[in-house]
C-alpha positions, 0 to 999 in steps of 0.5 A: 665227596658229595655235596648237599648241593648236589641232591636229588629230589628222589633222595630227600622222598627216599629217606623221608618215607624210610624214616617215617616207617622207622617213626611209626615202629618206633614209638609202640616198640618204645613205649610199650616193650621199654615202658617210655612215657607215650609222649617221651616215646614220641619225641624220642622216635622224632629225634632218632628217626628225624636224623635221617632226613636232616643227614641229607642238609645239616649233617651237625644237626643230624648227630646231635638229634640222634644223640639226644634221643639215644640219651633220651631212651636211656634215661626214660626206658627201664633196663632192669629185671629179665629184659629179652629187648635189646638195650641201650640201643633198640632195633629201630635205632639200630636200622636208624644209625646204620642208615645215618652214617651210610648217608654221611659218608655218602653226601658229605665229608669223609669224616663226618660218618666215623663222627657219627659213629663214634658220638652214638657210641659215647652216648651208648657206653654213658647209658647205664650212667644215666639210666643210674644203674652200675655198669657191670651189673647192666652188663650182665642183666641186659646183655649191653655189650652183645647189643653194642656189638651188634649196634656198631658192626652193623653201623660200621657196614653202613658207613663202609657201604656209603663210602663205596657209593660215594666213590663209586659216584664219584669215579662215574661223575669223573668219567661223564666229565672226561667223555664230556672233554672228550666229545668237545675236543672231538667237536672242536677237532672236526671243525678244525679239520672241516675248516681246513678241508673248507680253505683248501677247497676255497683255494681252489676256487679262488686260484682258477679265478687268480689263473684266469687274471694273471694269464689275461694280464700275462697276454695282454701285450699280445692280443692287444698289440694297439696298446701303449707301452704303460698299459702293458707295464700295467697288464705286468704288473697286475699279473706279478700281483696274481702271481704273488697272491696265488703264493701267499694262498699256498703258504697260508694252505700249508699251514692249514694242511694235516701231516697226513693230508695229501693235495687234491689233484682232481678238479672241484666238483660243481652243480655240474656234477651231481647229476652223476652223483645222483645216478651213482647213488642209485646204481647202489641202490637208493632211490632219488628224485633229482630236480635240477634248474639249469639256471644253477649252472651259472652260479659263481664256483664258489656256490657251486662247489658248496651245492655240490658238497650239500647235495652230497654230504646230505645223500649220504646221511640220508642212504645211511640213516634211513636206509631204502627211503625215498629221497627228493634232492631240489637245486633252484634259484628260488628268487634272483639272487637266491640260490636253494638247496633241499634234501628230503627223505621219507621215514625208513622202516629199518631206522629212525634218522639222527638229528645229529646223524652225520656230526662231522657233516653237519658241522661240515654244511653248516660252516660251508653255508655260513662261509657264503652268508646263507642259512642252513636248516636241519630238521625233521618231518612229522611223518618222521622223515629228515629235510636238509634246506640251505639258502644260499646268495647267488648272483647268477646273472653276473657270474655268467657275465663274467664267464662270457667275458672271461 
């Protein structure tokens, strides 16, 4: 069950206002159709209605202080005579405990409410005892056992009720907690996945470069026929090396690769690239302002493949969350060595774009940026559009270098 740790604030309010309402009938019905002294009254009312509120915090405290005010109204009130008023619980006390247990077995142990239950009903029978009458003849002359009956039908509704409540809290708290496992797993499965998708594309980066190596390595001998013998053992060896590295990287891929995964054979797409991306999003409609720098070109095929993968993940969460809305995409080298990526669309009049929108690219973005040591920023704009803004390190000058020499 619930635990007093675990209440809100709009519960303590709740009961707080009940229970003063119930105080302020109390102490007239009391005093004036019971004939309890008025300052008796006060303090039996405090009691029984004060249980409410300390039912909340201290259960214990709770029963006992219902208890003594019921045995306080029966030692004070006058039963005898023609009495039309119920007795030895009056109505105030009635609505009191049924509330009482309902709290018990909602916020605390499931044994605390028949507890409760079963001391006002000890306390009630022992009334006539204390009140000095005989029991029987109180019986009679104040209709005791209807008012028992009523008092602890509808007490038993109560507890009947919180313990519905509770369960009923209890089955939706282990709900939100399974969706909250649920949704983590799901994260943490799509990064994994993300990942492998990110190794195997690494892969292929790296593999055209191991190619190029072991090809030049392979056919050194003969483009350099002026070469001594120890260099072309030499060449071999490093193409042997190539080759060997080249076999790792499938293997460890392998394991990366789902069941139902399947290898790519098309090539990687580059910076290259996405101008035919652009103009095959706006044959579907979008409408895209595309910013190319032709220094971009030359970056490393690594950083290529990533501007590539932003340009397109950042389109797409773009054409699907803002619907109709302009979209500016800008690929520059900012500084040297800095390669930018910047995705802006405007507000949409048909949807609101989601910060977290794509889930499954975000995450996607985020672990190919870092893969490379850059920073990705995700945010919105005041006029309520979405930018995607990357930085990524780029040493273009000696990529090209090794291209040309290549």
């Amino acid at each position: 069950m619930h635990s007093h740790r675990h209440i809100r604030p709009a519960w303590w309010v709740t009961v707080s206002v009940l229970a003063v309402t119930l105080y302020c009938v109390a102490v007239p019905i009391d005093a004036v159709l019971y004939d309890v002294p008025v300052a008796l009254a006060f303090l039996i009312a405090a009691l029984v209605c004060g249980s409410l509120p300390l039912a909340l915090y201290r259960p214990g405290l709770a029963i006992t202080a219902f208890a003594l005010g019921l045995i306080g109204f029966a030692i004070f009130s006058e039963p005898e005579g023609p009495i039309m008023w119920p007795w030895p619980v009056p109505v105030t006390a009635m609505i009191a405990l049924a509330l009482l247990v309902g709290l018990l077995a909602y916020h605390h142990r499931w044994n605390l409410a028949p507890i409760g239950w079963l001391v006002a009903l000890g306390v009630a029978f022992t009334a006539p005892t204390l009140a000095g009458l005989r029991f029987s003849a109180t019986l009679e002359s104040t209709g005791m056992m209807a008012n028992l009956i009523v008092t602890f039908s509808l007490a038993a509704v109560g507890a009947v009720f919180g313990f519905l409540l509770a369960g009923r809290a209890t089955v939706r708290a282990q709900l939100a907690q399974e969706k909250e496992i649920s949704a983590e797993e799901q994260a943490r499965r799509q990064l994994v996945e993300e990942r492998a998708r990110i190794a195997r594309e690494l892969h292929d980066v790296v593999a055209h470069s191991m190619s190029i190596i072991q090809v030049q390595a392979s056919t050194a001998r003969y483009r350099l026929p002026e070469l001594e013998d120890a260099a072309y053992a030499e060449f071999d060896d490093i193409a042997g090396t190539a080759r060997d590295a080249l076999g790792e990287m499938r293997r460890l891929l392998g394991t990366l690769r789902t069941d139902d995964h399947t290898a790519e054979r098309m090539p990687q797409q580059t910076i290259s690239d996405i101008p035919r991306l652009v103009e095959s999003s706006r044959r579907a409609g979008a409408s895209i302002e595309l910013n190319l720098d032709d220094q971009t070109r030359d970056a490393p095929l690594s950083v290529q493949v990533v501007v590539f993968r932003l340009v397109q993940e950042s389109i797409s969460n773009a054409v699907r969350h803002a619907p109709g809305a302009h979209i500016a995409v800008t690929v520059a080298v900012s500084t040297p060595g800095l390669l930018t990526v910047t995705v802006a669309n405007a507000a949409s009049s048909t949807h609101t774009p989601d910060a977290t929108g794509g889930g499954h690219g975000i995450i996607g973005m985020r672990e190919r940026t870092a893969m490379l040591g850059g920073r990705l920023n995700v945010h919105s704009t005041p006029d309520g559009g979405w930018v995607v803004h990357a930085e990524l390190p780029c040493d273009t000058a000696g990529s090209a270098l090794t291209e040309r020499t290549s």
